[in-house]
C-alpha positions as CSV (number, residue, x, y, z in Angstrom):
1,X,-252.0,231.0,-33.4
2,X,-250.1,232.7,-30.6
3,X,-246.2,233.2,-31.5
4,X,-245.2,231.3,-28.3
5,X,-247.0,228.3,-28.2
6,X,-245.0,224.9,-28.6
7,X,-245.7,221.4,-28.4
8,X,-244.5,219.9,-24.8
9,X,-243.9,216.3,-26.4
10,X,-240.4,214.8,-27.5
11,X,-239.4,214.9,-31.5
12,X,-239.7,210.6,-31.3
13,X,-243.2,210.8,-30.2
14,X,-244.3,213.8,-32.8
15,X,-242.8,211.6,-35.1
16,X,-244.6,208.6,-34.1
17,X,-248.3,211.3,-34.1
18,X,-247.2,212.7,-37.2
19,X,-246.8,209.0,-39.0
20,X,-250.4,207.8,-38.1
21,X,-251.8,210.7,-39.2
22,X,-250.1,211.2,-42.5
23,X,-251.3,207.4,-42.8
24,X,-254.8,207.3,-41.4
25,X,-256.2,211.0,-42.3
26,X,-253.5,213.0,-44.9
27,X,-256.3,214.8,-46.6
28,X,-257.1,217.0,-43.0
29,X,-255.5,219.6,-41.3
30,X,-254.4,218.7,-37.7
31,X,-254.4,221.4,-34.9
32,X,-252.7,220.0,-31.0
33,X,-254.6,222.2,-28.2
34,X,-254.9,222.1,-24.7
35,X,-251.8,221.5,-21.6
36,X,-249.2,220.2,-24.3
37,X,-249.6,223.4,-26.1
38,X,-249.9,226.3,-23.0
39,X,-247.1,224.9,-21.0
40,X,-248.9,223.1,-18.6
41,X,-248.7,219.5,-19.3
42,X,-247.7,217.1,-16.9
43,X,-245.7,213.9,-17.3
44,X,-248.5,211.8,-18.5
45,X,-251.3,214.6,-19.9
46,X,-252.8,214.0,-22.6
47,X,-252.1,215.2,-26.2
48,X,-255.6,217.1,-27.6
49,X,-255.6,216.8,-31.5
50,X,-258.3,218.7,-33.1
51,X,-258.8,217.4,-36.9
52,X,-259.8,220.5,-39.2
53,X,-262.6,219.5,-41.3
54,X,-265.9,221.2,-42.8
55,X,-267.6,217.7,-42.4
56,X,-267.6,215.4,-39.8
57,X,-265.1,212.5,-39.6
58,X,-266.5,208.9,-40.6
59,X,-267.1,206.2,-37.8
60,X,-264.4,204.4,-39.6
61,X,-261.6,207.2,-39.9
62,X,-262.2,208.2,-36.0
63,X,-262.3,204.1,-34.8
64,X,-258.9,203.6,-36.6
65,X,-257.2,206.7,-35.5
66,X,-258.1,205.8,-32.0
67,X,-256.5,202.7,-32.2
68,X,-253.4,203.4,-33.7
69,X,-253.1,205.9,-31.1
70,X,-254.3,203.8,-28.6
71,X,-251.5,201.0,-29.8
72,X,-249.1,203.2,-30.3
73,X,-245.8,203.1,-27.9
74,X,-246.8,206.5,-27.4
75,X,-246.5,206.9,-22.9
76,X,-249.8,209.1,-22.8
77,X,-253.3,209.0,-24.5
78,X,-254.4,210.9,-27.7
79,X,-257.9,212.7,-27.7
80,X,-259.4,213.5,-30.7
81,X,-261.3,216.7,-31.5
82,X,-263.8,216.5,-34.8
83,X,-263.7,220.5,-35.6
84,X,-266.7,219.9,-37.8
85,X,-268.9,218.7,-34.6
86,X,-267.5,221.6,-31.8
87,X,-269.4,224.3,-30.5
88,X,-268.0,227.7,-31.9
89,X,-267.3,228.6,-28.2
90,X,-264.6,225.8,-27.8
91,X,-263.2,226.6,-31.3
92,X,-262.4,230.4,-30.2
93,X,-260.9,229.4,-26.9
94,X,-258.7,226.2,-29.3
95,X,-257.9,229.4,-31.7
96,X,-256.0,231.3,-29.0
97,X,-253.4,228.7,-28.6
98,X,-252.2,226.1,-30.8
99,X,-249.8,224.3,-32.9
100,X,-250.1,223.0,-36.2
101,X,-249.5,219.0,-36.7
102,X,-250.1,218.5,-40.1
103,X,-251.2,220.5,-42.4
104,X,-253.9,219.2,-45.2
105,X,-252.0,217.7,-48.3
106,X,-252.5,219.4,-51.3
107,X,-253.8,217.4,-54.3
108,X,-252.1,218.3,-57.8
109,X,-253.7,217.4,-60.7
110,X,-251.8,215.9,-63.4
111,X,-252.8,217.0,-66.8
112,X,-254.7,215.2,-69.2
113,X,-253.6,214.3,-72.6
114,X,-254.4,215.8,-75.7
């Protein structure tokens, strides 16, 4: 990630992204990309999420991320990017610039009794 990049959104809507991702998809890594990132976002861009995954998202976990963002209060829309599905072209030029989201919960196990 490039040391100057920053996300061009206000902390209540990161908060808002951040909360239906923890609750929808905790387990993956989440990458924003794109205008909102370089500095070139307008007013009403887009935000361009890219979820980190060796396999591809589920039908299910991709329909309800859509809606939550799309029912959001959130004043612009949300694309999502499965990273498991991109080209290796667009995943170099995502590489260059951008910002970390959330990053993929890590599991502790608890240990077994004796």
């Amino acid at each position: 990630m490039t040391s100057f990049a920053q996300l061009d959104i206000k902390s209540e809507e990161l908060a808002i992204v951040k909360t239906i991702l923890q609750q929808l998809v905790p387990d993956y890594t989440v990458w924003a990309f794109g205008s909102r990132v370089k500095g070139k976002a307008k007013k009403y861009s887009d935000l361009d999420l890219a979820i980190i995954s060796e396999e591809p998202l589920d039908f299910l976990e991709r329909d309800r991320l859509k809606e939550a963002f799309s029912e959001s209060d959130l004043p612009w829309r949300v694309d999502l990017l499965d990273w498991a599905t991109t080209s290796e072209d667009f995943r170099e030029i995502i590489r260059k610039v951008y910002v970390v989201i959330q990053e993929k919960e890590k599991t502790v196990e608890k240990p077994t009794a004796l």
